[in-house]
C-alpha positions, 0 to 999 in steps of 0.5 A: 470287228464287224463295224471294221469289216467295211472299212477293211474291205474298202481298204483292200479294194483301193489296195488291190486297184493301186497294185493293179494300176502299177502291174499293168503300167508295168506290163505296157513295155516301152511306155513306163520310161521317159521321152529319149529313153532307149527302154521306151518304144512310145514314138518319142523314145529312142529304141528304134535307134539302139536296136538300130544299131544293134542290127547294124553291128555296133557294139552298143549297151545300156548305161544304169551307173552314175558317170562319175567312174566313167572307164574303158573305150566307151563312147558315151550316148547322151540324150535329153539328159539334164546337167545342173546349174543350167541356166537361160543367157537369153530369155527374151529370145526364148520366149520370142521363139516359143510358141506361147499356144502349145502349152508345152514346156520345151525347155524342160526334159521330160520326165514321166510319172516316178521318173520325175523322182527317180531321174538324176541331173548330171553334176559337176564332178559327172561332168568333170568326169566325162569331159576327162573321158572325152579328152583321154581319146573317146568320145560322147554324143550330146543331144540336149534338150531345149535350148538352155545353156549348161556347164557341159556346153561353156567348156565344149565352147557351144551356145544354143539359140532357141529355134522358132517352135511355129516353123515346119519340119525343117530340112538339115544338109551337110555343108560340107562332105564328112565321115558323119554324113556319108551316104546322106543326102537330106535329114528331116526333123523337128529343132529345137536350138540352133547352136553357135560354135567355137572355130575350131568346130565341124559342122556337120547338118546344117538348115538347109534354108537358114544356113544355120549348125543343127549338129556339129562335132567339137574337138577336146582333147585327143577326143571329139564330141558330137553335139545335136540340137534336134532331139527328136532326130533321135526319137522312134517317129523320125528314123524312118524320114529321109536319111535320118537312120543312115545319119545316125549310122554314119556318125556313130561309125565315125565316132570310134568302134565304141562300144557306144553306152547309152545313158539310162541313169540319168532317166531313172534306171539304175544298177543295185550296188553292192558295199563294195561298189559304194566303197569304190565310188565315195570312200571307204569310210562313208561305205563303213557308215552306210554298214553302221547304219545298216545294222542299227536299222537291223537293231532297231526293227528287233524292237528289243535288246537282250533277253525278253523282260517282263511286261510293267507291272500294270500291264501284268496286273490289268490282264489279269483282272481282265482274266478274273473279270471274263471268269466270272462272266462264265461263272456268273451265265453258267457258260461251263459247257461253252467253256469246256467246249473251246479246251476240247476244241483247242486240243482237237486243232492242235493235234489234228496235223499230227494226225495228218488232218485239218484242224476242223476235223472230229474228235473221233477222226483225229483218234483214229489219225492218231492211233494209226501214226503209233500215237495211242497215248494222245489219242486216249488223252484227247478221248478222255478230254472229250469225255470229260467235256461232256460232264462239265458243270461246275468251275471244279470240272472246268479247271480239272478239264483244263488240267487233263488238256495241259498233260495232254499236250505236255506229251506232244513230240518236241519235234510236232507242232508246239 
């Protein structure tokens, strides 16, 4: 144990500083969730904006379920979410766009530290799902990042073309006077993919100097979905430029009464779910096979089925020779009184509580306890233990020693500690 004891303690050091790094990362609120996230209030999350719109009156919530059981009169909130199969029509122009010096992958959401593993891409049948939603009368605000395409902007009619990352700040203006923009003048913020519409399309904010659509709304349906390709208009830092937080107001406002759902699924965060709810979603067979297997991890972790069986023979018969072998080492060292000591002191541990003491307490102390809680037939018990401790010389003593202890504690109460 000794040569272990260093190891040990390193062992625990490098545990007790792995804990402490995730309680304090846990602890810096609005820091542990990814970029867009309404749960981070770094300056590229989107908090501002949820509270935004709570403080205005909107009925707005978190989201934390997949989207594949989308119901009620939601209007869907979707900020740098991932869609699968998303794929680049153009990668000439994307990289003629990017800016090779930055180092950053504009094409790619962010993810930070386990979100990358937590975090969800949105599937087909999400998709399906959502766009059902949207054509059932709701809608869905959409702000991608980067400039890739995805199945969800083929069926809305949308490609993207990656914007110049070297470019300013740029200045958005509504081409044309709507309930989106009312009381907008001018929106400042960063773009990364300026989009191509179906003609049926709205545009809504456009670059002022390129002419180009920035945010638009698309019809599906019976429902309308808003579509931005600047996704830092969304973020903390930019609310408080020009009339970015009355562009959010006003877009939302036009969109529905909502409530307005912001997604949180799809960047790590999700609701525990019950058997029902699984059963709900996928089948109740594949629920009934989640249970099955459930208690066959249940079983497994008891290590054992039926009643205790006996150790192999080998296993029986090695402990047993070691028992004989640590015998004669006592025998042989004369170690009775050592011996004698250890079976005193075991007795004295054991009932030291039902004397309501600590187990590192006298022989004499533990008398007293004893005598005073009605227990006179231990106390004498223990005493004649300790006295016959004392006289301990020869292997005969010992094991007449060790029988007194076993009658003492076969007098324990059921109801004491066994």
């Amino acid at each position: 144990m000794r040569d272990r004891f260093p190891l040990l303690v390193l062992g625990g050091l490098l545990l007790a500083g792995v804990l402490g790094a995730f309680l304090v990362r846990g602890a810096q609120r609005g820091g542990f969730a990814d970029p867009l996230s309404t749960f981070r209030a770094e300056p590229d999350g989107a908090r501002a904006l949820f509270l935004l719109a709570q403080e205005s009156g909107l009925p707005v919530t978190r989201n934390m379920a997949d989207l594949r059981l989308v119901s009620g009169p939601q209007t869907l909130v979707l900020f740098a979410v991932d869609v699968e199969d998303s794929h680049e029509e153009d990668p000439d122009q994307t990289k003629l766009a990017s800016d090779p010096d930055a180092g950053v992958d504009e094409e790619e959401a962010p993810h930070l530290g386990f979100n990358a593993l937590r975090a969800q891409q949105l599937d087909e049948a999400e998709v399906e799902r959502v766009l059902s939603h949207v054509r059932a009368g709701h809608s869905l605000v959409y702000v991608p990042w980067g400039s890739r395409e995805n199945p969800l902007l083929d069926e809305l009619g949308v490609k993207l073309d990656k914007a110049d990352s070297t470019l300013p700040m740029r200045t958005l203006v509504a081409p044309l006077p709507t309930p989106y923009t009312l009381g907008v003048e001018r929106v400042e913020t960063k773009v990364q993919a300026y989009l191509r519409l179906p003609e049926h399309a709205v545009t809504v904010l456009e670059d002022e100097r390129l002419g180009f659509a920035v945010a638009a709304v698309i019809p599906v349906g019976q429902g309308r979905v808003l579509v931005v390709g600047a996704p830092e208009l969304a973020m903390n830092r930019a609310l408080a430029r020009a009339d970015n937080a009355q562009f959010w107001l006003s877009a939302l406002g036009a969109l529905g009464p909502g409530p307005y759902a912001f997604d949180e699924f799809h960047h790590g965060f999700t609701n525990e779910r019950s058997i029902v709810d699984f059963a709900r979603r996928y089948g109740l067979h594949f629920a009934v096979a989640q249970l099955l297997l459930g208690v066959a991890l249940w079983a497994g972790a008891l290590k054992r089925f039926g009643r205790p069986r006996p150790p192999p023979e080998s296993v029986r018969v090695g402990a047993t020779d070691a028992l004989f072998a640590m015998s004669r080492l006592y025998r042989e060292g004369r170690h009775h009184a050592f011996a004698a000591g250890l079976i005193s002191r075991g007795l004295t541990q054991q009932l030291a509580p039902l004397a309501g003491l600590p187990s590192h307490s006298t022989v004499a102390a533990v008398a007293e306890g004893l005598r005073a809680r009605g227990r006179q037939d231990l106390a004498h018990g223990l005493l004649d233990v300790a006295r016959q401790t004392d006289a301990v010389q020869k292997d005969a003593d010992l094991q007449a020693l060790a029988t007194s202890a076993a009658h003492v504690r076969e007098r324990i109460h059921p109801a004491g500690i066994t």
